[in-house]
DONU-231970 format. One record per residue (C-alpha): residue number from 1; x, y, z. Coordinates in steps of 0.001 Angstrom, whole numbers, plus 524288, in hexadecimal, padded with zeros to 5 digits. Layout:
<k->NUM	px->X	py->Y	pz->Z>
...
//
This chain:
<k->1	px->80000	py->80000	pz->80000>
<k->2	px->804D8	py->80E31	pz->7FC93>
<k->3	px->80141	py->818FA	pz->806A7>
<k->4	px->7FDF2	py->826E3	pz->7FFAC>
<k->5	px->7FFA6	py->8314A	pz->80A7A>
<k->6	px->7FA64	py->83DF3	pz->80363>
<k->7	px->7FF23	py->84B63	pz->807B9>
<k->8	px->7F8A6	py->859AD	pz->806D6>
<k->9	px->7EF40	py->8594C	pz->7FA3A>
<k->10	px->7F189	py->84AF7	pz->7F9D8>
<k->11	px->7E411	py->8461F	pz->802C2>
<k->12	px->7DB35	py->83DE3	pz->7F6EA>
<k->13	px->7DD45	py->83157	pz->7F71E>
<k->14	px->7D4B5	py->82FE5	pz->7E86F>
<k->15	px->7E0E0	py->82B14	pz->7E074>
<k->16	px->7DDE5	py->81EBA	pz->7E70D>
<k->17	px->7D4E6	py->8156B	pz->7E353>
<k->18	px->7C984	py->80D97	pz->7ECB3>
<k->19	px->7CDC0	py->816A1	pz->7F7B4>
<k->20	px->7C86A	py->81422	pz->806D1>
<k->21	px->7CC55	py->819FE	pz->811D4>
<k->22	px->7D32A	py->815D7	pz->81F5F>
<k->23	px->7D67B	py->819F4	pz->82B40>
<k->24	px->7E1C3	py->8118D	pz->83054>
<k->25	px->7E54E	py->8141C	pz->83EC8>
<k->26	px->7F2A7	py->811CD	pz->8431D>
<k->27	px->7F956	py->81277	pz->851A4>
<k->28	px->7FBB2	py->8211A	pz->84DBA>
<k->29	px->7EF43	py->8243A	pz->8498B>
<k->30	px->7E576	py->82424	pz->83C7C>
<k->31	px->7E7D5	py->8266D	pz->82FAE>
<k->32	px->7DDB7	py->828F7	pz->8251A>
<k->33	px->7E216	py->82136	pz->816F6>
<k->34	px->7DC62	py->81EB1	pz->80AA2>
<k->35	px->7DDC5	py->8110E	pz->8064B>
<k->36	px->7DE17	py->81025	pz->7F645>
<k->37	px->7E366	py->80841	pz->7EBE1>
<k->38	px->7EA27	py->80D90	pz->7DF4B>
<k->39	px->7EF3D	py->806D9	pz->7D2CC>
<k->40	px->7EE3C	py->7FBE3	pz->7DB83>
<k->41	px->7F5EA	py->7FF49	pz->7E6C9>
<k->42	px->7EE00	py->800CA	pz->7F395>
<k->43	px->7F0D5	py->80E6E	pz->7F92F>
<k->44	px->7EEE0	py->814EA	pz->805E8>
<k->45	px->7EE56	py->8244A	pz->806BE>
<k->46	px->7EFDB	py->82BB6	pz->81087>
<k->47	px->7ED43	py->83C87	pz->81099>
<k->48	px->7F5DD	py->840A8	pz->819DC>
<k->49	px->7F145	py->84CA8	pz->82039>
<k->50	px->7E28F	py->847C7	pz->81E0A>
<k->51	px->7D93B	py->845E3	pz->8148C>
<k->52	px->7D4C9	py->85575	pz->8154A>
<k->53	px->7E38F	py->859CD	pz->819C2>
<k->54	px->7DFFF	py->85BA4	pz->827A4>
<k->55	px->7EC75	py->85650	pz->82D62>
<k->56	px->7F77B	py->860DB	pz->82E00>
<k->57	px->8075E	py->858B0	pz->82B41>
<k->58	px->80BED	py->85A38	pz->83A40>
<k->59	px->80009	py->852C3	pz->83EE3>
<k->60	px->7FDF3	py->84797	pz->83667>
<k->61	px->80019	py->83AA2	pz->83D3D>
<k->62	px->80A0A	py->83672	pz->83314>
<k->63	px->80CB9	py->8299A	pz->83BF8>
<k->64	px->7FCA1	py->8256B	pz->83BA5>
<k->65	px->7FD61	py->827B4	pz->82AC3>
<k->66	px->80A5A	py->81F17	pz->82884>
<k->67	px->804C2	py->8140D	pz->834E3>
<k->68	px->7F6F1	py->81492	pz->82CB9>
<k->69	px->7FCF1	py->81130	pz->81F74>
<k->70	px->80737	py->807A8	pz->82539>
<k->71	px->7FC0C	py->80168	pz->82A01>
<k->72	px->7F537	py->8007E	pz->81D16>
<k->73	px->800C5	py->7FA3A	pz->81724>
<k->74	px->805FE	py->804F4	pz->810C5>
<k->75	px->813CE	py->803DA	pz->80A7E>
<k->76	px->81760	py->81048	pz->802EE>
<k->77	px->811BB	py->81D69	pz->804FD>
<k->78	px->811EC	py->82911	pz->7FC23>
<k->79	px->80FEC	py->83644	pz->8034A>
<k->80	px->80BCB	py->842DF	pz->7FB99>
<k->81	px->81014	py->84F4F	pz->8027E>
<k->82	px->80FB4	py->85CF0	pz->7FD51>
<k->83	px->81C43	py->86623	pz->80043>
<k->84	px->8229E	py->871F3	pz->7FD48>
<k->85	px->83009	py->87500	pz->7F85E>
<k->86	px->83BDE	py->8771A	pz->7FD6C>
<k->87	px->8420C	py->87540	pz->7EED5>
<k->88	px->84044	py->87F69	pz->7E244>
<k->89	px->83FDE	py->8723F	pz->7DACB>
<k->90	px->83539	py->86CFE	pz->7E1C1>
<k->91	px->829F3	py->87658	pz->7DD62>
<k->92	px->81BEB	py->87705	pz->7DF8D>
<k->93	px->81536	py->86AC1	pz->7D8A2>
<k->94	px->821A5	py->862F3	pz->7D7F5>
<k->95	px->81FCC	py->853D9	pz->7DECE>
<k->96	px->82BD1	py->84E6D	pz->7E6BC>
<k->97	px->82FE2	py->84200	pz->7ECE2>
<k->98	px->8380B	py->84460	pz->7F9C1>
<k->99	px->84012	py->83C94	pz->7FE25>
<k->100	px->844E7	py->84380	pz->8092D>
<k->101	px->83EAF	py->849D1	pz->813BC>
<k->102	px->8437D	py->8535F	pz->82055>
<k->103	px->83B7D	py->85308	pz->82D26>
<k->104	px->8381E	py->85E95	pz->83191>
<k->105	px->82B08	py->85B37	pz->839DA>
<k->106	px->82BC6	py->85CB4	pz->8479A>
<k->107	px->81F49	py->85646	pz->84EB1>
<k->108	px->81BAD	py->849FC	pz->8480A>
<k->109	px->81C5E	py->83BEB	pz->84C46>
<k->110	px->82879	py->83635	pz->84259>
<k->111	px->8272D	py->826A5	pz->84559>
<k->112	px->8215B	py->81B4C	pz->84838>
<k->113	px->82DA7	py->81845	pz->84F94>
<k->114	px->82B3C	py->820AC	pz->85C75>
<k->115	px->8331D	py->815C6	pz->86517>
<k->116	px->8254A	py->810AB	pz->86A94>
<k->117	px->81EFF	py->806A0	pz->8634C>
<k->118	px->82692	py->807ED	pz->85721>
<k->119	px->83419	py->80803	pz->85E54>
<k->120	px->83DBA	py->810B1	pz->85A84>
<k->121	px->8423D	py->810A7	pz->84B89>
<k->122	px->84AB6	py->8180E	pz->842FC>
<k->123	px->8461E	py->81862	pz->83489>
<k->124	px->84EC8	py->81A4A	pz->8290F>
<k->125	px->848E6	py->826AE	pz->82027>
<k->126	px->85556	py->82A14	pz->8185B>
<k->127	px->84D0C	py->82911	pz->80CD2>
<k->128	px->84112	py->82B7B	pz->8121F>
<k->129	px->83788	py->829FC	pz->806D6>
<k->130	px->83694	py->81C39	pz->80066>
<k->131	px->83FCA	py->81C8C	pz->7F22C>
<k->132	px->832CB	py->81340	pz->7EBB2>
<k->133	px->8282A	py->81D68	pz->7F0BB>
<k->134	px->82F56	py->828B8	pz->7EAE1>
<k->135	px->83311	py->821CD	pz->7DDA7>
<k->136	px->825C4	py->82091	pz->7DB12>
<k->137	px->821A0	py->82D1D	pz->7E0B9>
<k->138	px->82CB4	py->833D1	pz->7D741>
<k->139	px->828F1	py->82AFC	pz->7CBC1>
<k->140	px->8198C	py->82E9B	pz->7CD4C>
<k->141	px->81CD8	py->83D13	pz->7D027>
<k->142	px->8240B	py->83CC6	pz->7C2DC>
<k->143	px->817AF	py->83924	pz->7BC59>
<k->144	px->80F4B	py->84718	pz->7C149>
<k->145	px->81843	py->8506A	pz->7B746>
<k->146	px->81A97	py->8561A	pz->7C60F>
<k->147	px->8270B	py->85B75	pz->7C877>
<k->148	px->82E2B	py->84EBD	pz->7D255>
<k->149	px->8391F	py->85048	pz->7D960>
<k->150	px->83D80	py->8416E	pz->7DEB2>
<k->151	px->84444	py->847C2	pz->7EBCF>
<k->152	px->8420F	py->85247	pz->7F562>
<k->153	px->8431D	py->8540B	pz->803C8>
<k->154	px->8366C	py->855EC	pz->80B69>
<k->155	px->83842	py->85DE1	pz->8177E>
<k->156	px->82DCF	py->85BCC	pz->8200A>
<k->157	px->829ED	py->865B4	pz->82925>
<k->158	px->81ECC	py->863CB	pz->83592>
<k->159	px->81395	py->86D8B	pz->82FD1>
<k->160	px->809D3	py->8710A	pz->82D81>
<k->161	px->8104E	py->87F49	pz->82DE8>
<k->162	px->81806	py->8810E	pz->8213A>
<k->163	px->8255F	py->8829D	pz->82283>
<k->164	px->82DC3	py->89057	pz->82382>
<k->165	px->8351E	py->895F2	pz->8188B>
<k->166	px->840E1	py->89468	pz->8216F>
<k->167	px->83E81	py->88653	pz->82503>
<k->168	px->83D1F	py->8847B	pz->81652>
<k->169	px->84A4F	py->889B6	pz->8145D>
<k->170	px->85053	py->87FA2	pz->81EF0>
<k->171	px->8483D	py->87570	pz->81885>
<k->172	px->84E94	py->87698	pz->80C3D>
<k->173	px->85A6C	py->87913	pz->811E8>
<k->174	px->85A9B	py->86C1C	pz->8178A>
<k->175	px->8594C	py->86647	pz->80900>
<k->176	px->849A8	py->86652	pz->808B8>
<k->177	px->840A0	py->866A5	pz->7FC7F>
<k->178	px->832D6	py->86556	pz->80079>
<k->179	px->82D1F	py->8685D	pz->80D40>
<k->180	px->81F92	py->86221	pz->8145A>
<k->181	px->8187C	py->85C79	pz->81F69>
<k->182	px->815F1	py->84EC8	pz->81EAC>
<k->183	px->82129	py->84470	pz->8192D>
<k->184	px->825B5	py->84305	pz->82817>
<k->185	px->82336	py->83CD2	pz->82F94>
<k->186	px->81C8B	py->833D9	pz->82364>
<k->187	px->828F0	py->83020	pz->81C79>
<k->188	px->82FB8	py->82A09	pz->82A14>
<k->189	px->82350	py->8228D	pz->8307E>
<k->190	px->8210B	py->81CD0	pz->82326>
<k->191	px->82F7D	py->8189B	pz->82272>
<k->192	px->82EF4	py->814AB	pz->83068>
<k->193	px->8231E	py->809BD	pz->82C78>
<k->194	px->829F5	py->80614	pz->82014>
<k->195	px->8220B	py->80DB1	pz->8162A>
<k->196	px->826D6	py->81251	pz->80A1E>
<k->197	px->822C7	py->82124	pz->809F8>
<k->198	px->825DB	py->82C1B	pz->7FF15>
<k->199	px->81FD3	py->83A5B	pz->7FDE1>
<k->200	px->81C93	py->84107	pz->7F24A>
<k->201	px->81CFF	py->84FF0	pz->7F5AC>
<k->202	px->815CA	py->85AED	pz->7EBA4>
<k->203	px->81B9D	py->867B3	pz->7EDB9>
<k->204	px->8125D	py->87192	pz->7EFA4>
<k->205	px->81952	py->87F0D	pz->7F299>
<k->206	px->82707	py->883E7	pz->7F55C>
<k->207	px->82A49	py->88416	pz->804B3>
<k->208	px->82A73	py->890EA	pz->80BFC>
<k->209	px->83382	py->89AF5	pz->80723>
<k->210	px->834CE	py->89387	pz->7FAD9>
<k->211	px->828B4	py->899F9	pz->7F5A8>
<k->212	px->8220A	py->8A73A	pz->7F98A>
<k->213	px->815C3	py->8A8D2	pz->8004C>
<k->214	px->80FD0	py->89FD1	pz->80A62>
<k->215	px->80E2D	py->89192	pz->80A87>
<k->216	px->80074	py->88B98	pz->80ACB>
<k->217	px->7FA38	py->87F7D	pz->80BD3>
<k->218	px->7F0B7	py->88046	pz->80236>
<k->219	px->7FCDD	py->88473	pz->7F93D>
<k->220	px->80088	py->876F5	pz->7FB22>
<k->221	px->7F47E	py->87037	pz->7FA49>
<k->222	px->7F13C	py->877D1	pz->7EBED>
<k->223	px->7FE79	py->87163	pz->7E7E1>
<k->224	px->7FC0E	py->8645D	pz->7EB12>
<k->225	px->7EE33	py->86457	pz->7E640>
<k->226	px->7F4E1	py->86ACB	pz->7D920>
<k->227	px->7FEA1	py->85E80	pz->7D914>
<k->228	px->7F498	py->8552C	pz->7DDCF>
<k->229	px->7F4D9	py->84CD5	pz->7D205>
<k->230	px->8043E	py->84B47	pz->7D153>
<k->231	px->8043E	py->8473A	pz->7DE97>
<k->232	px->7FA5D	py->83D64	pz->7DCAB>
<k->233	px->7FFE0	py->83652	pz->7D1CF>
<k->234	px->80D3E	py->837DE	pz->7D6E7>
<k->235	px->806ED	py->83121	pz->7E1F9>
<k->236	px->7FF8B	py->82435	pz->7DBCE>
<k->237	px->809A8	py->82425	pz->7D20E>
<k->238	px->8132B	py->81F5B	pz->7DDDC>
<k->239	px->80AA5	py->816E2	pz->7E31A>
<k->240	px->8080F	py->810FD	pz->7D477>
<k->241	px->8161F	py->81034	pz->7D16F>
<k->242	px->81806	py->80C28	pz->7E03D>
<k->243	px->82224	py->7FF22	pz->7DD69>
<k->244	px->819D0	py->7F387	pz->7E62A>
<k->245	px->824D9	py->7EF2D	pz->7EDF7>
<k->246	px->82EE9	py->7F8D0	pz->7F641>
<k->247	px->83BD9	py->7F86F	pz->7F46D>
<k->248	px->840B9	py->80242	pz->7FCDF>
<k->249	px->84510	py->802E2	pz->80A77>
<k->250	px->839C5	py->8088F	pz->80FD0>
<k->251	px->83481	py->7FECC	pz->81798>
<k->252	px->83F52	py->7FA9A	pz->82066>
<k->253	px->83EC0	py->7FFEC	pz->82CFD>
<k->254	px->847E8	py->7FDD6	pz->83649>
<k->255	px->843DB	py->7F84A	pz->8429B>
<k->256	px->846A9	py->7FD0E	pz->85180>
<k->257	px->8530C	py->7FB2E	pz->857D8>
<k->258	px->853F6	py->7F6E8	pz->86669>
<k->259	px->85E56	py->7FA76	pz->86D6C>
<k->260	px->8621B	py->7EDDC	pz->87600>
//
């Protein structure tokens, strides 16, 4: 099963067919996912802040929506997130695959692994998105006549304030391209259950002092709505180009280590 977690813009689950609905409740909570099937392939998606965008980034309960499709037997999940730049290449309308990210978010929970139940575990994420989910991510994307770029590092900030032209300048500084809310604490808890996990970011606006006048929301939500298409087949393209059996190194976890 492939998990779809949709970002801002990104709430219908209609490219699915003979969708139903489920709430699957985990030790961390409930999540709300829509069960589907396309080409085939049965699909489970997920919007993250809520169907009507009701959940702001720093409160989403990021551990209940990776537990929920775990527990649904989800594999692979492809996140959608919309960002702004930090790179003059990266403009407006243009789709990119990270494949890095820098945490910057201050008051989430970041693991399973809190040294109760699930002991106390140290995860690899030196390449924190899985190579197979952003092939086929990069190979769909190439498909929209978008303009793709198959690297960039997300910097990923608490919210839901928008960041400071200053911070922006640091940010970049420290070698970022694109700047959101949400790929942490996804990208780790999925690596720390041994799901493969890729984001497809749509930039929507240059950051703060990279652009003149003020940022908006509904500035970002016009852009993704404008790129809604590309983002959608860059989307089912991956999961129809998805290869059926992994061959990266995804799902090895290590395990914990007593100390005798």
């Amino acid at each position: 099963m492939i998990g779809i977690i949709g970002g801002t813009g990104v709430y219908d689950p209609a490219m699915l067919e003979e969708v139903r609905s489920q709430e699957v409740t985990t030790k961390y909570g409930t999540a709300s996912v829509n069960l589907g099937r396309y080409q085939g392939k049965v699909v489970a998606f997920l919007p993250r802040h809520g169907g009507d965008h009701s959940v702001p980034p720093h409160l989403i309960n990021y551990r209940a929506n990776i537990m929920a499709l775990s527990q649904l037997g989800v594999k692979r999940i492809i996140a959608t997130a919309a960002v702004g730049s930090l790179n003059f290449d990266y403009k407006p309308g243009a789709i990119v695959v990270v494949d890095q990210f820098i945490d910057f978010t201050k008051s989430r929970i970041p693991t399973f692994f809190d040294g109760q139940e699930g002991g106390v575990i140290h995860v690899d994420v030196t390449e924190p998105y899985c190579p197979e989910v952003r092939k086929s991510l990069h190979s769909a994307a190439l498909e929209t006549g978008a303009a793709v770029f198959n690297r960039g590092v997300y910097v990923c900030t608490e919210g839901p304030r928008f960041e400071t032209a200053a911070e922006i300048k640091m940010f970049k500084t420290l070698g970022g391209d694109v700047i959101g809310m949400t790929t942490v604490p996804e990208a780790v808890l999925a690596r720390e259950l041994g799901i493969c996990y890729g984001t497809v970011a749509v930039v929507t606006n240059f950051a703060a002092g990279f652009c003149s006048g003020k940022l908006t929301h509904a500035e970002v939500v016009d852009c993704m709505q404008n790129n809604i298409d590309r983002i959608k087949a860059t989307v089912m393209g991956a999961v129809a180009n998805m290869p059926a059996a992994a061959e990266c190194d995804c799902a090895i976890v290590p395990t914990e280590v007593k100390v005798k």
